[in-house]
N, C-alpha and C positions, 0 to 999 in steps of 0.2 A: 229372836232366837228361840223363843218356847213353842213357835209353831214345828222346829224339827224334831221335837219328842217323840212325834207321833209316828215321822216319817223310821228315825232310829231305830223305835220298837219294831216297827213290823218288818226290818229286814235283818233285825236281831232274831227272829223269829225262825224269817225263811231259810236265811244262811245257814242255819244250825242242820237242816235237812237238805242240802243240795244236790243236786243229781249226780251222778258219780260220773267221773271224767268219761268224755265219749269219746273221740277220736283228735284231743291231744294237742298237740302244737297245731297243726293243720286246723283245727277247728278255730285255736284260739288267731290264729294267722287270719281267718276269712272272716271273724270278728272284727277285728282290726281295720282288715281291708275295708270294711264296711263303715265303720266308725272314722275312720282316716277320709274317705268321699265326703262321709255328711257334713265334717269340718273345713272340707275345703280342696278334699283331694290333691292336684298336685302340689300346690297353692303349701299345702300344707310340710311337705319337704323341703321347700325351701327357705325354711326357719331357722334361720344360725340364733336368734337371738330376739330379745321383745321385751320392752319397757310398761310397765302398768304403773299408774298413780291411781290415787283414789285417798279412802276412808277408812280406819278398824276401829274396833272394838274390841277390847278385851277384859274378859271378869279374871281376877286375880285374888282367890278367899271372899272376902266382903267388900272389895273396891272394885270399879270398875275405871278404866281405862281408858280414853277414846284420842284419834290424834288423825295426823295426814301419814299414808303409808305410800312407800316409791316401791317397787318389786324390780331389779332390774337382773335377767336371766341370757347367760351369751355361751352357745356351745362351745367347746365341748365340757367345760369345766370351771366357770366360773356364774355366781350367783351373788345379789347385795340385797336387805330388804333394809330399808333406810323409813325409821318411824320416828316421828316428833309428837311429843304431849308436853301438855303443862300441868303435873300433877299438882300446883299450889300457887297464889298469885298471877305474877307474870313471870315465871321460872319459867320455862320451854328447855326440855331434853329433847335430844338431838343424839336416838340410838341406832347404829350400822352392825348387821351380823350377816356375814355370808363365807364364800370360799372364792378363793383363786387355786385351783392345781391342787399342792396338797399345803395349804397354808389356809387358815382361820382367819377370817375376816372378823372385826369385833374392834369398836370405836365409839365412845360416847362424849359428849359434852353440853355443858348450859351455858346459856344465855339468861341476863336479867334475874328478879329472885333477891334483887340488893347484894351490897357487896357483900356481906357477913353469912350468905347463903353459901352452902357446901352442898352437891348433889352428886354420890359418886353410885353406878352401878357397879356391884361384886360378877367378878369373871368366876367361872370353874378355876380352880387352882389343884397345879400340881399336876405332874406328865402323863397319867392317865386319865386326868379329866380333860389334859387338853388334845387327846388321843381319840378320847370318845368324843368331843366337840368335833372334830373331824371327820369321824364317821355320822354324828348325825348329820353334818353340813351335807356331805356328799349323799345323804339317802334321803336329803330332802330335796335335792335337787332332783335327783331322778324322780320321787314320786309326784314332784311341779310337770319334770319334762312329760313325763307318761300320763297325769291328769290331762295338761292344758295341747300336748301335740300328738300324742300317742306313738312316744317314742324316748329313747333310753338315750345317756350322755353317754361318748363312745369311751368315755373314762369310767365307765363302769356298765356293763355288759348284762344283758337281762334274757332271762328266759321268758319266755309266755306258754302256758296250758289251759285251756279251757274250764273252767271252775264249777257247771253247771247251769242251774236258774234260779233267780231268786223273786220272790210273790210277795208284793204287798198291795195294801188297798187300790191303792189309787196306779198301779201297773207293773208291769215284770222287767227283769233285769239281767243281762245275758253275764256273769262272772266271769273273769281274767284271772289267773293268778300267775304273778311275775317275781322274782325270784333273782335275787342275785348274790355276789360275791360276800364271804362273811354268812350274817345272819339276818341280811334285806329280804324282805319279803312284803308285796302290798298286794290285797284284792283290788282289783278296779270293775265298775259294776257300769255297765253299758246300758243307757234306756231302749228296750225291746223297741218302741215305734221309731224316737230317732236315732240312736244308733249315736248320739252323742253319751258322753262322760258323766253320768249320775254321782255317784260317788266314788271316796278311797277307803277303805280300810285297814288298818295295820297293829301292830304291839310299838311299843313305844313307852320311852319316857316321858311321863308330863312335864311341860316345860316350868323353868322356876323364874321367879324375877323377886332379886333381892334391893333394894332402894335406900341407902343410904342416907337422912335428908339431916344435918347440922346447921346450927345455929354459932356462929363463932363469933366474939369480939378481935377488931381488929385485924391486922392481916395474917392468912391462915398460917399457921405452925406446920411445916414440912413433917416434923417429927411426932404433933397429933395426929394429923393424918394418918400417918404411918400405925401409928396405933390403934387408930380407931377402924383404919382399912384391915387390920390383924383380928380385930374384936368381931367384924362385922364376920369376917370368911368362918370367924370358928364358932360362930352362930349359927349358919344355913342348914336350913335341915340336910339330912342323909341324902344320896340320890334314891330316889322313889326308885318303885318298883312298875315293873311292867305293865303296862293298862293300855284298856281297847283304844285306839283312836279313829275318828271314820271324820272325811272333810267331804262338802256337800259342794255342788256346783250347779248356779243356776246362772238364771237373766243371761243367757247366750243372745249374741249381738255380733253382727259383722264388722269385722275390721279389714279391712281390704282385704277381703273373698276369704274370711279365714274365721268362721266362727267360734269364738271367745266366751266365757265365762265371766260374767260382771261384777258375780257376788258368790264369794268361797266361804264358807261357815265350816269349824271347826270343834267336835264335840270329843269329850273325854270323860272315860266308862261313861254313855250316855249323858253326860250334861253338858249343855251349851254352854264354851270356853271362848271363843272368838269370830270374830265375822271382819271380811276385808270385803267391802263396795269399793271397786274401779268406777272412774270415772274417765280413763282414758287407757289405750293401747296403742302402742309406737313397735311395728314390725320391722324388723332388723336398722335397729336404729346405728348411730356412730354414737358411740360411747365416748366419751372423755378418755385422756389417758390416763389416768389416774382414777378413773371410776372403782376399777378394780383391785386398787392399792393398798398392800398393808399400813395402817397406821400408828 
């Protein structure tokens, strides 16, 4: 992850001087058109939906992270990213966050860890936390759809404008910037030769991950828990403030005639925060019924 520092800075650079918008939708439309060929042209319309497994990483303060990650993405409006670790012995979490419609996706459980282990992940609490869960679900779905298809969920509507150029060492970058309902907005940065997906950029809040981990005698106390899940929520810190976030796309790879992204990296105000290596893609897969189900 510390070789994208470099990449970072130099279009933290260029973006700040961009050319000033030229001819608007139209431009950013034949942008598009161009980037939608190099991925697969028609091939690439006909995407309801696309499974990735693989690998992440994620730094969290002074710990680091690492597990098996499932991405599973089905238009118009549903998304599941399904991650397992085992932050200590043989504990294995078992964490689901995504969206159905307008309903929050969000499921966790352990395995193993001995019986006396407790490992609970703390949700947002409280109706505008789980308002704003909501809206991040849904503008992270679209800036996946617009990354990896170059194209928007019809549940939520996107404009596109031409954003200029952007210069760094190693080549240029033709800017997007798209724009929707609310207060969504992400740059998307097109590589000038192939005309694929380089980067996203956007404001955002940095994500949190709170971890529970007890030690109990005996079999657990309904009514500990209760309280220690009461102690734990009125610990988390405040919701952060706004900060830059930009996600990186490389190791493009054909998956039936549909060029794909293999490794997405993840930096916030410039420091590398997380990395997802796929090791496989499933185009328009059949989904379980229950795949996308609240639990």
């Amino acid at each position: 992850m510390q070789s994208l520092i470099t990449s970072i800075a130099a279009f933290a650079i260029t973006v700040a001087s961009l050319a000033a918008h030229l001819s608007g939708d139209a431009k950013a439309e034949e942008l598009l058109a161009q980037a939608r060929a190099a991925l697969g042209g028609e091939k690439v319309t006909t995407v309801q939906g696309l499974s990735a497994s693989g690998t992440y990483r994620r730094e969290v303060g002074d710990r680091q992270f690492t597990g098996e990650l499932t991405l599973d993405l089905q238009l118009p409006d549903k998304m599941l990213r399904t991650e397992t670790m085992n932050p200590m012995g043989d504990a294995t979490i078992t964490m689901e966050q995504g969206l159905n419609g307008d309903r929050v996706l969000r499921h966790s459980s352990t395995t193993g860890g001995g019986p006396n282990m407790i490992i609970r992940m703390q949700p947002p609490t409280g109706a505008e936390a789980e308002a704003q869960a909501l809206r991040n679900a849904r503008a992270e779905l679209a800036r996946l759809m617009i990354a990896l298809l170059l194209t928007s969920p019809s549940s939520m509507p996107i404009e596109f404008a031409y954003g200029g150029e952007a210069e760094a060492e190693d080549g240029k970058a033709q800017v997007i910037d798209a724009k929707g309902p609310g207060n969504f907005g992400v740059r998307l940065f097109l590589d000038k030769s192939t005309h694929r997906p380089l980067m996203t950029s956007y404001k955002g809040v940095a994500p949190r991950m709170v971890v529970q981990t007890q030690q109990v005698q005996g079999p657990p106390d309904p009514e500990h828990l209760k309280k220690a899940e009461q102690a734990a929520a009125a610990t988390q810190p405040p919701p952060g403030q706004l900060v830059d976030i930009q996600m990186f796309f490389d190791e493009y790879r054909q998956v039936d005639g549909i060029w794909l992204p293999h490794h997405i990296s993840r930096s916030i105000d410039g420091k590398p925060s997380e990395e997802w290596t796929f090791k496989t893609f499933r185009i328009n897969p059949t989904f379980k019924a229950d795949t996308f189900a609240v639990k």
